[in-house]
C-alpha positions in Angstrom: 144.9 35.4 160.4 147.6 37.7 159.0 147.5 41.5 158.6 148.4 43.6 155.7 150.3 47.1 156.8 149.0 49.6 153.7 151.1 52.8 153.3 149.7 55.2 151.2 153.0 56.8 150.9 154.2 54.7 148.8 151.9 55.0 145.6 153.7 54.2 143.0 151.9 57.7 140.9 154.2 59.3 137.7 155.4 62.2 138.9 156.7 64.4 136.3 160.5 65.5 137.0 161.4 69.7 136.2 164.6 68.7 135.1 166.0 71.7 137.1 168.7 71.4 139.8 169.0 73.8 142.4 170.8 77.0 140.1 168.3 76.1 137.6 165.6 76.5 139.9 166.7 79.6 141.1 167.1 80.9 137.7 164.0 80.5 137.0 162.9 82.1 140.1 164.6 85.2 139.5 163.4 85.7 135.9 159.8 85.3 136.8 160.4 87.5 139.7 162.0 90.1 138.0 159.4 89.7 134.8 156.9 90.1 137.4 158.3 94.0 138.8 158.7 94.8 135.7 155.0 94.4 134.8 153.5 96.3 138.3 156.3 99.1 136.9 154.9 99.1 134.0 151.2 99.2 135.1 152.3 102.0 138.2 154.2 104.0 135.3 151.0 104.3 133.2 148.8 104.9 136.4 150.8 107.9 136.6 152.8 106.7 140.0 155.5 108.9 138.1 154.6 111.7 137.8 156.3 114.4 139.4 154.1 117.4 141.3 155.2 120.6 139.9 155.5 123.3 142.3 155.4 126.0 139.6 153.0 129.0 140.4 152.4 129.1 136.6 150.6 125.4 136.4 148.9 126.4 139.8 146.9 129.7 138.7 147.2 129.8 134.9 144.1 127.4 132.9 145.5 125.0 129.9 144.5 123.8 126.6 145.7 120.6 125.1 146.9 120.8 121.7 148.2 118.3 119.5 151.8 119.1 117.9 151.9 118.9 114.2 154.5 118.1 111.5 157.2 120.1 111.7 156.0 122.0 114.9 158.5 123.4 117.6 158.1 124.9 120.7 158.7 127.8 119.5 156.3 127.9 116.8 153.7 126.8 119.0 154.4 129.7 122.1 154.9 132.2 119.0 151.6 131.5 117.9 149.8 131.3 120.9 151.8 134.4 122.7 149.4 137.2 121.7 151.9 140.0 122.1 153.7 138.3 125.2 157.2 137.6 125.3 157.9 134.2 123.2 160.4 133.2 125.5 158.2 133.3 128.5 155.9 131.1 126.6 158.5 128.6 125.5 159.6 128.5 129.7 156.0 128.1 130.6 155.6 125.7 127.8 158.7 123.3 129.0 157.9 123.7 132.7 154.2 122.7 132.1 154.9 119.3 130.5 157.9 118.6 132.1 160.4 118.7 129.2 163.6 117.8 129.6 165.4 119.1 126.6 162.2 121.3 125.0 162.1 118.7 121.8 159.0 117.4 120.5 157.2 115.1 118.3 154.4 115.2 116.1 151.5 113.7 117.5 152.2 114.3 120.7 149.6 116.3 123.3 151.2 119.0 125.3 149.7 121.8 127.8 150.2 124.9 126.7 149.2 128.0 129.2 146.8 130.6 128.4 147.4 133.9 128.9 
């Protein structure tokens, strides 16, 4: 009688070759890496992960209303309007500091905070 040794490591099965070398492999790893930060960024950034807390006592005790900025609206058209004998420039300040503005521009379209009273 003679025995057969089987090795079912040796299957001959297609294996399908990437191709990639060890840079290339690493490449890739880095792209989908980075691809993949920049997604959870993205999704933290619109979760509002961002956003700064504003230690202004104006936001704290003062109540809002959200209006949407027209063509050819300014700041300064919109605290002049809604200022009701107060100084404009307090307005604008109050304006700026409640949506976080950087350089006091805006766009039409856009929603901003503006303080009552």
């Amino acid at each position: 009688m003679s025995t057969y040794a089987a090795s079912f490591n040796s299957i001959n099965a297609p294996t399908i070759p990437s191709g990639l070398n060890r840079r290339g492999r690493l490449a890739r790893f880095l792209v989908v890496l980075s691809l993949a930060v920049v997604l959870l960024a993205g999704f933290a950034f619109k979760a509002g992960a961002g956003d700064v807390a504003s230690s202004n006592p104006i936001s704290a005790s003062t109540n809002f209303v959200v209006l949407t900025v027209g063509s050819g609206d300014s700041i300064w058209s919109i605290a002049h309007s809604v200022a009701d004998g107060r100084d404009v420039r307090a307005v604008v300040d109050a304006i700026v500091s409640a949506n976080s503005l950087t350089d006091g521009a805006v766009s039409a379209g856009q929603k901003i905070r503006v303080p009552l009273a």
